[in-house]
PyMOL Python script that loads the backbone (N, CA, C, O; Angstrom):
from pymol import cmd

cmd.read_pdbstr("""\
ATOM      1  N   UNK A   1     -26.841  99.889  31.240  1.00  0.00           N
ATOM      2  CA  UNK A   1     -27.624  99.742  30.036  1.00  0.00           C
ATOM      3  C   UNK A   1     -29.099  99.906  30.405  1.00  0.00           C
ATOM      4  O   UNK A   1     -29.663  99.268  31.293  1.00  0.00           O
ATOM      5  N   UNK A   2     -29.772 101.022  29.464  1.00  0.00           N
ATOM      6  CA  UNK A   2     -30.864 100.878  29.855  1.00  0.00           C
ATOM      7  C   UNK A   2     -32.220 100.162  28.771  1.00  0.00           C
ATOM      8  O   UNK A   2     -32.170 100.317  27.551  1.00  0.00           O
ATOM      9  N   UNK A   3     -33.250  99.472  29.381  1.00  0.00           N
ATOM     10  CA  UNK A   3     -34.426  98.727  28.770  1.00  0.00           C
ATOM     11  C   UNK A   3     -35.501  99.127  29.094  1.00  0.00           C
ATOM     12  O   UNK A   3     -35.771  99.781  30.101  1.00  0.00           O
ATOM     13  N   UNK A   4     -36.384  98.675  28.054  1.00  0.00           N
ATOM     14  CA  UNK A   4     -37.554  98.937  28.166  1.00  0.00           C
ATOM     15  C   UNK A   4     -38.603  97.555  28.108  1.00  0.00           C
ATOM     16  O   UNK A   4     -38.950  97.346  26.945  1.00  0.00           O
ATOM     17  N   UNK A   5     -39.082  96.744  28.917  1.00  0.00           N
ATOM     18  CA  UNK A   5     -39.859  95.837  28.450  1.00  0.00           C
ATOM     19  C   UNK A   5     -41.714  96.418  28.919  1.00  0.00           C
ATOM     20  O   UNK A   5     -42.109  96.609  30.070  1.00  0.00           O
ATOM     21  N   UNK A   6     -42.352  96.545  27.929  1.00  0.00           N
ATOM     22  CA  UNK A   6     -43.538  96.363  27.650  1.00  0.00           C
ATOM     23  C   UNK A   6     -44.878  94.973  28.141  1.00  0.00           C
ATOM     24  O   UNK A   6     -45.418  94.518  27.132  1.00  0.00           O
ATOM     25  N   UNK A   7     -45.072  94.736  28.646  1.00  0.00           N
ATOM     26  CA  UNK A   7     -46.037  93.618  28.949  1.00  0.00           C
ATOM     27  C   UNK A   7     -47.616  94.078  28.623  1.00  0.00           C
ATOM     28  O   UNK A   7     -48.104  95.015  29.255  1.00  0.00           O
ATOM     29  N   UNK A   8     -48.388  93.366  27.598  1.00  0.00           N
ATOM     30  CA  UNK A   8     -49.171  93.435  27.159  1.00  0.00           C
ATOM     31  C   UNK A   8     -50.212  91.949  27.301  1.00  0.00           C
ATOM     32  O   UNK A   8     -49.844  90.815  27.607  1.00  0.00           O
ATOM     33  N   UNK A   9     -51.299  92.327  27.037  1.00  0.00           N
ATOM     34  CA  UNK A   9     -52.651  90.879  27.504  1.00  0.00           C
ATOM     35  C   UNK A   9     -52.581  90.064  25.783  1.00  0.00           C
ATOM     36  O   UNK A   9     -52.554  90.538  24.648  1.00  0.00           O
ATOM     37  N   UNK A  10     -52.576  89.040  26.174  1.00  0.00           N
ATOM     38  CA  UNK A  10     -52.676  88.592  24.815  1.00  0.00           C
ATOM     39  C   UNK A  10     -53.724  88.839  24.229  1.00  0.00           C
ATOM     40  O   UNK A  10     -54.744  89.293  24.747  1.00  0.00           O
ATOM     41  N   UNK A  11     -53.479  88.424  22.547  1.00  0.00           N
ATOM     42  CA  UNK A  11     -55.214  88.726  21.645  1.00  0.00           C
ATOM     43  C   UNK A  11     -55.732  87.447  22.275  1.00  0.00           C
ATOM     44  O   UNK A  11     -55.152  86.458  22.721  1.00  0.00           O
ATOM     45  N   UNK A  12     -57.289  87.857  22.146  1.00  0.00           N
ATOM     46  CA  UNK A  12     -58.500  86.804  22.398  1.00  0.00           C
ATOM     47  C   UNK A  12     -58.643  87.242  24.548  1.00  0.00           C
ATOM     48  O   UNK A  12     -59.626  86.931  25.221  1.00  0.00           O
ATOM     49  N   UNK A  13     -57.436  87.946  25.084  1.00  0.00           N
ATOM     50  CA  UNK A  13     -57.396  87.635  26.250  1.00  0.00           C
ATOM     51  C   UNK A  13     -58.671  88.731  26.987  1.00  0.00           C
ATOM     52  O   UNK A  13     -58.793  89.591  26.115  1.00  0.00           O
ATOM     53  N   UNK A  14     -59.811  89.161  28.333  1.00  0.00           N
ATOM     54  CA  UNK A  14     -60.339  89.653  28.023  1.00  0.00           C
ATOM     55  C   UNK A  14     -59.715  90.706  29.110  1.00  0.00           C
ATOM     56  O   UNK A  14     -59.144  90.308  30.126  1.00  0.00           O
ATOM     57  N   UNK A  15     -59.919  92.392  28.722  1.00  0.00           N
ATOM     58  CA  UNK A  15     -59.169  93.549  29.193  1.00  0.00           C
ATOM     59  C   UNK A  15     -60.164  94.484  29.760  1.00  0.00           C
ATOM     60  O   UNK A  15     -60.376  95.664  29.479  1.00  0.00           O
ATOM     61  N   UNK A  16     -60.754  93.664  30.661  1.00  0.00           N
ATOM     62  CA  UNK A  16     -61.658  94.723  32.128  1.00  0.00           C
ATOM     63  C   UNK A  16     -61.266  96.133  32.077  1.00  0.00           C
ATOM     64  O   UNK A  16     -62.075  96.842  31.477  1.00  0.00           O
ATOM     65  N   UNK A  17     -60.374  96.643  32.487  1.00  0.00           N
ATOM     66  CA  UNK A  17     -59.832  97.875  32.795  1.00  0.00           C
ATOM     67  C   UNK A  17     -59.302  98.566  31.478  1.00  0.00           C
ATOM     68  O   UNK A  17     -59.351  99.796  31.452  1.00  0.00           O
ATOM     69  N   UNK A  18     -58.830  97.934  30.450  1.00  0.00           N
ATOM     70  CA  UNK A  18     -59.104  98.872  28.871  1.00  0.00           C
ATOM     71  C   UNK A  18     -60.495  99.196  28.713  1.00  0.00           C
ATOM     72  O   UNK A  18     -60.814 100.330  28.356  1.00  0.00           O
ATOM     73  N   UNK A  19     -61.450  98.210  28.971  1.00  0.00           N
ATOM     74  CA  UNK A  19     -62.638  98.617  28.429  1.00  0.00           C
ATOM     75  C   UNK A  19     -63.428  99.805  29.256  1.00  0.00           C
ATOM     76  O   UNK A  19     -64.195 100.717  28.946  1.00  0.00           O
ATOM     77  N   UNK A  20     -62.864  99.335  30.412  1.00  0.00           N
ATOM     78  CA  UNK A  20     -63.628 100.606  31.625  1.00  0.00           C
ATOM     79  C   UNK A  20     -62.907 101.790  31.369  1.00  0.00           C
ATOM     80  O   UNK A  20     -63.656 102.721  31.664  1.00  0.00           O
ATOM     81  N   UNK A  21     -61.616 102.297  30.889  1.00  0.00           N
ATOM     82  CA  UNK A  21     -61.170 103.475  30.347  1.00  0.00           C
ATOM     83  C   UNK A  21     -61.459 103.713  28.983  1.00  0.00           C
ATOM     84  O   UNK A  21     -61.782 104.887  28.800  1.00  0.00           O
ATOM     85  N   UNK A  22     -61.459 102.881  27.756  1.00  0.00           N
ATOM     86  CA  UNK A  22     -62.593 102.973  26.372  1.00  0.00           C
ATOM     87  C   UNK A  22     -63.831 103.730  26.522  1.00  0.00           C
ATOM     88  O   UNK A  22     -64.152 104.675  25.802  1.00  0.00           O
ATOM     89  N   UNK A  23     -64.795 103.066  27.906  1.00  0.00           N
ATOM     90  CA  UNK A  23     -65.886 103.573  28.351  1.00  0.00           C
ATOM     91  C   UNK A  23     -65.621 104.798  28.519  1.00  0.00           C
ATOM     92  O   UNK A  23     -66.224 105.499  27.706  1.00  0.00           O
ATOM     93  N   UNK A  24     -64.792 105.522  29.428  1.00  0.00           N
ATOM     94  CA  UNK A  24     -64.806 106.803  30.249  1.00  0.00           C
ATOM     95  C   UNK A  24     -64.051 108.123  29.541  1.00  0.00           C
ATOM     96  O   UNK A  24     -64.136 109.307  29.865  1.00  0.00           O
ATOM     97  N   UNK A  25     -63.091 107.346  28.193  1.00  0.00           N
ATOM     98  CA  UNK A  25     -62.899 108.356  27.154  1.00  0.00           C
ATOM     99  C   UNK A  25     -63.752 108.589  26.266  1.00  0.00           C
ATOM    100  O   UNK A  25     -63.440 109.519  25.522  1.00  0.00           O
ATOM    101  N   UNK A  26     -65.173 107.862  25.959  1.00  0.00           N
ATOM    102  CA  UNK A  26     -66.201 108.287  25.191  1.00  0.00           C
ATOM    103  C   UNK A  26     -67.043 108.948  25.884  1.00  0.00           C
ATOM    104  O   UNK A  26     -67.525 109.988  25.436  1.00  0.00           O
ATOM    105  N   UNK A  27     -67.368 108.469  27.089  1.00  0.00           N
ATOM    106  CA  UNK A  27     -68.053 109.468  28.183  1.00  0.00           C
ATOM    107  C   UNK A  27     -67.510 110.959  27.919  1.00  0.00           C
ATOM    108  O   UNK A  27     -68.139 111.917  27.469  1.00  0.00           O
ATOM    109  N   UNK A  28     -66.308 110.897  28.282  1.00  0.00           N
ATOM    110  CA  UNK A  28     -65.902 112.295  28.311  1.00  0.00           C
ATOM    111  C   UNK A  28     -65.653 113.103  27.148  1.00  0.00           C
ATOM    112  O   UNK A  28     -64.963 114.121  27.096  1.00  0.00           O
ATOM    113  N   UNK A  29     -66.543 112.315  25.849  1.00  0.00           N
ATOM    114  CA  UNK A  29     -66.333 113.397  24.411  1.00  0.00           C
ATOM    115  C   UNK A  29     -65.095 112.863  23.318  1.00  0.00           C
ATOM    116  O   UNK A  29     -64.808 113.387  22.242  1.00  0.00           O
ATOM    117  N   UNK A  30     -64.517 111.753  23.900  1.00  0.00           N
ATOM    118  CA  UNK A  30     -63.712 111.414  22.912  1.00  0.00           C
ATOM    119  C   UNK A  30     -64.288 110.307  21.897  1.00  0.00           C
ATOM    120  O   UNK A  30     -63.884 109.144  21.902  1.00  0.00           O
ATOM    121  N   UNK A  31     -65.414 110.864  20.904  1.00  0.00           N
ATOM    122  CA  UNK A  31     -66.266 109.573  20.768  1.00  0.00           C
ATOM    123  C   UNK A  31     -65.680 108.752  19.452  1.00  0.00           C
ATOM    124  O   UNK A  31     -66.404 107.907  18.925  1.00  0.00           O
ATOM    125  N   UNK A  32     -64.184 109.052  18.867  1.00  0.00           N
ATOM    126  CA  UNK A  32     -63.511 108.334  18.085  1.00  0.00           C
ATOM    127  C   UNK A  32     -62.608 107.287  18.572  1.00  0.00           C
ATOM    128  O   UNK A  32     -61.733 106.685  17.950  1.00  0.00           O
ATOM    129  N   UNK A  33     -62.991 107.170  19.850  1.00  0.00           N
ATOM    130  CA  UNK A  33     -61.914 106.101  20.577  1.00  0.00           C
ATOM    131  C   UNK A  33     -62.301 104.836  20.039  1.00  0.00           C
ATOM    132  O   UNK A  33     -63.515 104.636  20.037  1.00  0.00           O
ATOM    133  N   UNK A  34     -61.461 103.796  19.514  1.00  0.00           N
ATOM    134  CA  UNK A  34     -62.093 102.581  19.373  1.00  0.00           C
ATOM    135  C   UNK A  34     -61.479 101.794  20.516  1.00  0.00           C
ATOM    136  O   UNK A  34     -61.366 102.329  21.619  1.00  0.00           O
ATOM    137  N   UNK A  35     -61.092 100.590  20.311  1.00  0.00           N
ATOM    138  CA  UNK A  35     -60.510  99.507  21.513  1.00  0.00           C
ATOM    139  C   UNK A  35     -59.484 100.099  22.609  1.00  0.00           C
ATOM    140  O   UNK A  35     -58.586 100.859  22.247  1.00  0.00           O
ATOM    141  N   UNK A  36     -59.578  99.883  23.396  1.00  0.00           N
ATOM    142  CA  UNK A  36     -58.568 100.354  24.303  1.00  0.00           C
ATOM    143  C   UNK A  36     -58.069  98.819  25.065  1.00  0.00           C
ATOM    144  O   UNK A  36     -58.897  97.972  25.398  1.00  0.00           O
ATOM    145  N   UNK A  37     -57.061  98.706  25.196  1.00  0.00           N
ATOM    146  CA  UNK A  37     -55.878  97.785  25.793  1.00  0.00           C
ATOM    147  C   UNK A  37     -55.255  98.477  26.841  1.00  0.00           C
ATOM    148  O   UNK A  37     -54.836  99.625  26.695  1.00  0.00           O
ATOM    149  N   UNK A  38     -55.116  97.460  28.535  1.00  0.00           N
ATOM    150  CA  UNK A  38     -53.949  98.258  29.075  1.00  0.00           C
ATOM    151  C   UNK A  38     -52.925  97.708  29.279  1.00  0.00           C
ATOM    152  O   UNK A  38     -53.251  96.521  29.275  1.00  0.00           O
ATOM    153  N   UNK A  39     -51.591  97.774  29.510  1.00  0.00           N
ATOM    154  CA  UNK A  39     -50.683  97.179  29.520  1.00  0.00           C
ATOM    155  C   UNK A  39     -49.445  97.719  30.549  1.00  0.00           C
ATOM    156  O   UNK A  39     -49.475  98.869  30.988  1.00  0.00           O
ATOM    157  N   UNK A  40     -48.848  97.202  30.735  1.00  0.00           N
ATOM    158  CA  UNK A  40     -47.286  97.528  31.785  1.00  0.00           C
ATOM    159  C   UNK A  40     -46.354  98.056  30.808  1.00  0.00           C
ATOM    160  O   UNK A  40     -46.351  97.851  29.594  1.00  0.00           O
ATOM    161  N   UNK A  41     -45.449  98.867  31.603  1.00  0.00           N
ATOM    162  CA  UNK A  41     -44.343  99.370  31.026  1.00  0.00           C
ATOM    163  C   UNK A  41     -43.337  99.048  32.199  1.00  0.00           C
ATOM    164  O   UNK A  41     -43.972  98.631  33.167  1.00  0.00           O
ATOM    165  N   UNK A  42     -42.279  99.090  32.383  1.00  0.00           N
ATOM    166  CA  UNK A  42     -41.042  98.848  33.180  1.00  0.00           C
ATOM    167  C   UNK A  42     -39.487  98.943  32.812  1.00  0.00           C
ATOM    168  O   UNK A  42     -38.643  98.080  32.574  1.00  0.00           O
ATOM    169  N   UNK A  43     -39.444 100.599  32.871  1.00  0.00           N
ATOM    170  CA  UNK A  43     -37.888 101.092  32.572  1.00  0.00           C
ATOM    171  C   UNK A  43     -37.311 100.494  33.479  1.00  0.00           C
ATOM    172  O   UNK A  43     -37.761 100.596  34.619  1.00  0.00           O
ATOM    173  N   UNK A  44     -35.880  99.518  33.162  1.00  0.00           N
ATOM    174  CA  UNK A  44     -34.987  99.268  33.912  1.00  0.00           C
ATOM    175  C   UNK A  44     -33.661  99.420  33.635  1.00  0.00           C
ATOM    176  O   UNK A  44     -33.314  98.816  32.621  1.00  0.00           O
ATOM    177  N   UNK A  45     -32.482 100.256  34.413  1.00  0.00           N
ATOM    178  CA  UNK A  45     -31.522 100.119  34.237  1.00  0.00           C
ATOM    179  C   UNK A  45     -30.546  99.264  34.793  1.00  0.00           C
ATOM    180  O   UNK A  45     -30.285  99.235  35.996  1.00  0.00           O
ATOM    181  N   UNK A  46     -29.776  98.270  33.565  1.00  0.00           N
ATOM    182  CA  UNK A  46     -28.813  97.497  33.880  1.00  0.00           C
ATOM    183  C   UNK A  46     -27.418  97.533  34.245  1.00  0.00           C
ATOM    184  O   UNK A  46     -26.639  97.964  33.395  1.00  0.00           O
ATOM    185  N   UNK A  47     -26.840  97.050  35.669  1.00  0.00           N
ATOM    186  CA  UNK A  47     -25.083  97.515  35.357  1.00  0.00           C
ATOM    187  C   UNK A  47     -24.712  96.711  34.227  1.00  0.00           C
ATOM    188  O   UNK A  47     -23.619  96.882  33.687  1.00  0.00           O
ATOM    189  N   UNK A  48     -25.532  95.847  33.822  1.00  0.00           N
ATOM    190  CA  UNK A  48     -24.369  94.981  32.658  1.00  0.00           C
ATOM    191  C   UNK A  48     -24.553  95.951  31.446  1.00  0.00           C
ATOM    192  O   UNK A  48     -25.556  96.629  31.221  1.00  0.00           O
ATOM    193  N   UNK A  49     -23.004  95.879  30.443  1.00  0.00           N
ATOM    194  CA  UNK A  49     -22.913  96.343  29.784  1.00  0.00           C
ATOM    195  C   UNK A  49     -22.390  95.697  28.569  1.00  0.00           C
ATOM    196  O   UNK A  49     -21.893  96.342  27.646  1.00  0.00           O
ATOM    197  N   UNK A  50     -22.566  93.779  28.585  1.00  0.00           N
ATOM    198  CA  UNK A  50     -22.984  93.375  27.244  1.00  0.00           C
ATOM    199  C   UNK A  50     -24.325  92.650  26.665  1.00  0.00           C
ATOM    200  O   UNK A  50     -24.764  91.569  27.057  1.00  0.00           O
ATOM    201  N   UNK A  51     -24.995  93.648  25.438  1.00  0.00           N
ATOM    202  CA  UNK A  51     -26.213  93.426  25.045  1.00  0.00           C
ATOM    203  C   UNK A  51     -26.983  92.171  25.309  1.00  0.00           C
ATOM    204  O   UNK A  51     -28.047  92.086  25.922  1.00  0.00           O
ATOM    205  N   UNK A  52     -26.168  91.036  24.661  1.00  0.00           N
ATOM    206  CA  UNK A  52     -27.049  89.299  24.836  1.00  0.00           C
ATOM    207  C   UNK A  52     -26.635  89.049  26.371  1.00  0.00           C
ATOM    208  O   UNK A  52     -27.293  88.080  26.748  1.00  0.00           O
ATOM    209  N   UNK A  53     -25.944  89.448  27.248  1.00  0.00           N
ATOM    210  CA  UNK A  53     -26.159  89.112  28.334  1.00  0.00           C
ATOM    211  C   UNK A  53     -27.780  89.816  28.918  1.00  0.00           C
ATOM    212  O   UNK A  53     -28.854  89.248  29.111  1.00  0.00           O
ATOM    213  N   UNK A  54     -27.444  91.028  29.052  1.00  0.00           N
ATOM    214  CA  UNK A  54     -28.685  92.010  29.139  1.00  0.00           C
ATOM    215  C   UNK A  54     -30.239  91.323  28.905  1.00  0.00           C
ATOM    216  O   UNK A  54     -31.166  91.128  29.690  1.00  0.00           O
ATOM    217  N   UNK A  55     -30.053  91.022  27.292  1.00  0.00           N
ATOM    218  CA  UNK A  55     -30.996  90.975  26.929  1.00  0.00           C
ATOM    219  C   UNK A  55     -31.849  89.162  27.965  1.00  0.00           C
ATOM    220  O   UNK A  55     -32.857  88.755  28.543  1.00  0.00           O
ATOM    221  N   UNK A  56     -30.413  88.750  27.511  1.00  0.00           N
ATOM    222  CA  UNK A  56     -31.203  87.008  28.845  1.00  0.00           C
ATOM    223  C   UNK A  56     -31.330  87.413  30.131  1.00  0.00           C
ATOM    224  O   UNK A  56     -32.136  86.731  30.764  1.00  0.00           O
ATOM    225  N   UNK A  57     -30.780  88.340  30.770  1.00  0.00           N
ATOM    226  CA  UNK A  57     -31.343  88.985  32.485  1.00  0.00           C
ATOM    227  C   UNK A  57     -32.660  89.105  31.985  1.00  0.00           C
ATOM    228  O   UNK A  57     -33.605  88.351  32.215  1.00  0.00           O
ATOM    229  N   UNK A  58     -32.635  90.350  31.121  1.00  0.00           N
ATOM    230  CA  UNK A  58     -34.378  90.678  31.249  1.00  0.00           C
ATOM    231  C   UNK A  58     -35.425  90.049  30.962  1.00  0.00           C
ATOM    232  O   UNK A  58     -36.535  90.206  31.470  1.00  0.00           O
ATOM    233  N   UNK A  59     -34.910  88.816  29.583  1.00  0.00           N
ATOM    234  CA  UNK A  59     -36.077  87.495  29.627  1.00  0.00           C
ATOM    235  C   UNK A  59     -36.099  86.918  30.402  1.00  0.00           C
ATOM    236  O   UNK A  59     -37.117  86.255  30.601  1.00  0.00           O
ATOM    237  N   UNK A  60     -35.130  86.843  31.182  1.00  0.00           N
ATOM    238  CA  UNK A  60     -35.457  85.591  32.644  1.00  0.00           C
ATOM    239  C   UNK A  60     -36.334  86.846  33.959  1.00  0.00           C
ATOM    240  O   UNK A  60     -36.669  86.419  35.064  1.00  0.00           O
ATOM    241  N   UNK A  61     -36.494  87.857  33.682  1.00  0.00           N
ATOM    242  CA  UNK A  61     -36.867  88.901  34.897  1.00  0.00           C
ATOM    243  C   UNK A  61     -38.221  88.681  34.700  1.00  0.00           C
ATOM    244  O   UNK A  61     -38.930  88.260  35.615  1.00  0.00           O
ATOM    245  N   UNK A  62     -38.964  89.109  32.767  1.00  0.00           N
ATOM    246  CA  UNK A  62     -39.612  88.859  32.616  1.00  0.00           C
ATOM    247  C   UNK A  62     -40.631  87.312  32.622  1.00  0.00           C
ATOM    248  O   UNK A  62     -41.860  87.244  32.607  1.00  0.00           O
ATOM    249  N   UNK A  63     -39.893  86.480  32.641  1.00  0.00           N
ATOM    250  CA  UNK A  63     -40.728  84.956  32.970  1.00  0.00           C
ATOM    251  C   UNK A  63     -41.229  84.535  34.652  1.00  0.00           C
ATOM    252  O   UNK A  63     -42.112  83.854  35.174  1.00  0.00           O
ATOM    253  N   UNK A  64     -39.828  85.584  35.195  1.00  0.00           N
ATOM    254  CA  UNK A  64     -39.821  84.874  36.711  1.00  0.00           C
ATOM    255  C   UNK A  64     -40.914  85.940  36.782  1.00  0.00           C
ATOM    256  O   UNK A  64     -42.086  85.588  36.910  1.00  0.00           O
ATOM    257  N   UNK A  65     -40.600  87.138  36.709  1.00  0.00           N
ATOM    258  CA  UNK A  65     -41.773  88.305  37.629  1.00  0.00           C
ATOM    259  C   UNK A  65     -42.887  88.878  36.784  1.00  0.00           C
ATOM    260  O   UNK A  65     -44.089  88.628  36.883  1.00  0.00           O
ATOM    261  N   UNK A  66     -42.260  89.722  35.901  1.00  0.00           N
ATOM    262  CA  UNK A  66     -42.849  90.828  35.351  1.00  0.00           C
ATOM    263  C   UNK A  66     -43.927  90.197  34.121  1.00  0.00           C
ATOM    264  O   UNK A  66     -44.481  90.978  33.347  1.00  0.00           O
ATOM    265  N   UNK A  67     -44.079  89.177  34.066  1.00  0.00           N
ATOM    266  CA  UNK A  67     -45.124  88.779  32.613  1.00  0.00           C
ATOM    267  C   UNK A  67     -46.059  87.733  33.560  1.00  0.00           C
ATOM    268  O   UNK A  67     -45.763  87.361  34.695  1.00  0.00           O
ATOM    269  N   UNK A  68     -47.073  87.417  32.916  1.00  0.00           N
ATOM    270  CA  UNK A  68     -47.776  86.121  33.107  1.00  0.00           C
ATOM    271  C   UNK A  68     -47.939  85.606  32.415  1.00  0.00           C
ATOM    272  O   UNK A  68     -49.023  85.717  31.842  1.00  0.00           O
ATOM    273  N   UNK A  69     -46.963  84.661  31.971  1.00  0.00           N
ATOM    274  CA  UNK A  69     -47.134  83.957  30.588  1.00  0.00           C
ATOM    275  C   UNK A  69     -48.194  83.597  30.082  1.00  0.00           C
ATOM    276  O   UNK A  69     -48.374  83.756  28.875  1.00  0.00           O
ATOM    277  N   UNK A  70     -49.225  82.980  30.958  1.00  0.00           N
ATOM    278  CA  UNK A  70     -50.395  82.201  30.635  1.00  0.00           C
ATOM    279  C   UNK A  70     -51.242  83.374  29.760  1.00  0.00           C
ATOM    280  O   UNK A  70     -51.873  83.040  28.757  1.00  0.00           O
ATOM    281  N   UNK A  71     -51.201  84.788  30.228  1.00  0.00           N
ATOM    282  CA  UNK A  71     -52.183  85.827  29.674  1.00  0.00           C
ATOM    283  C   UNK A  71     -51.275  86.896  29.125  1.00  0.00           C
ATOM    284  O   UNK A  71     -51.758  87.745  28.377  1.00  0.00           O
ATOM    285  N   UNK A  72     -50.031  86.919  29.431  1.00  0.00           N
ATOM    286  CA  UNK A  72     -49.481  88.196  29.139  1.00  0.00           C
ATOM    287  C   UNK A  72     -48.314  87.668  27.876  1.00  0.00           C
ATOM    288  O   UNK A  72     -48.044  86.510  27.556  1.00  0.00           O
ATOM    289  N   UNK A  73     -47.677  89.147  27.236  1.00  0.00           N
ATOM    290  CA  UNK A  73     -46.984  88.653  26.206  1.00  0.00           C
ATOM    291  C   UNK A  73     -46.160  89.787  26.597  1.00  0.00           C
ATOM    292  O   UNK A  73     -46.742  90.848  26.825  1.00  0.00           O
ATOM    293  N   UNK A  74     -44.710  89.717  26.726  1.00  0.00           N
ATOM    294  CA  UNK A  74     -44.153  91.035  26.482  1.00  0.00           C
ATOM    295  C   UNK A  74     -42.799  91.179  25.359  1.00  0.00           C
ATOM    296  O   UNK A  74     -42.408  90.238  24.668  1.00  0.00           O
ATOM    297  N   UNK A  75     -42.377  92.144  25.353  1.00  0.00           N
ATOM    298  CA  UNK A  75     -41.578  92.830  24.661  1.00  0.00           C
ATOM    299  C   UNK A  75     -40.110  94.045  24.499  1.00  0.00           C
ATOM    300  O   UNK A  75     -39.972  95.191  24.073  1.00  0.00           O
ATOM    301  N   UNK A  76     -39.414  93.223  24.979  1.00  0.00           N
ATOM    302  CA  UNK A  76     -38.015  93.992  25.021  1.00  0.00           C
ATOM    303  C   UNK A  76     -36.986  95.172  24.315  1.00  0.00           C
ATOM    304  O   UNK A  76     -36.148  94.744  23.522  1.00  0.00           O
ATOM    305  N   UNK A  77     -37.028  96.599  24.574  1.00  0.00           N
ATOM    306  CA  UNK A  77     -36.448  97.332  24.032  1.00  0.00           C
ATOM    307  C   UNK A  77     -35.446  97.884  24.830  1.00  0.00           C
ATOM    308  O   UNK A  77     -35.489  98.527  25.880  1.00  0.00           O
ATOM    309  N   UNK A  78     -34.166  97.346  23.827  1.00  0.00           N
ATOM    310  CA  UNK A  78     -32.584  97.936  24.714  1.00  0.00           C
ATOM    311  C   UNK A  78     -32.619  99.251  23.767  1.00  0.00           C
ATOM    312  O   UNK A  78     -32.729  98.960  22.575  1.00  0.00           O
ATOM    313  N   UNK A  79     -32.556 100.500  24.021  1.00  0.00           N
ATOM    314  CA  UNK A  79     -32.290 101.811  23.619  1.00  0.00           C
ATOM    315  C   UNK A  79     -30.998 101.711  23.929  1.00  0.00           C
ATOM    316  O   UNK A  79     -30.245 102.669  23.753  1.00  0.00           O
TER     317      UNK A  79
END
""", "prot")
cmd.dss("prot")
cmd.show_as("cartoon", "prot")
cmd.util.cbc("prot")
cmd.orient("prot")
């Protein structure tokens, strides 16, 4: 089975490296850029092949590793 979880900075949180690429796409002529955010992506494929099992591996993958709860928020897509 394959997933997709997303990890993103929370709102209010502050995004150094969105803003330094915001910066460097207006530099370079893209001057309709507004906010820029960066965030993780992490395709993973699962041998399990029932969904609510799946889906609790990857919330527990995401708490133990892949998120920082304190700043990060993420988001699970089983395709």
């Amino acid at each position: 089975m394959k997933a997709r979880v997303t990890v993103t900075l929370r709102d209010g949180i502050l995004d150094p490296q969105g803003k330094a690429i915001e910066g460097a796409l207006v530099a370079l002529g893209f001057g309709g850029v507004g906010a820029v955010r960066q965030g993780k992506v992490f395709d993973i494929d699962l041998a399990e092949t029932d969904p609510a099992k799946a889906r609790d591996a990857l919330d527990r993958m995401c708490k133990a590793l892949l998120a920082n709860l304190v700043i990060e928020d993420y988001a699970i897509d089983m395709g």
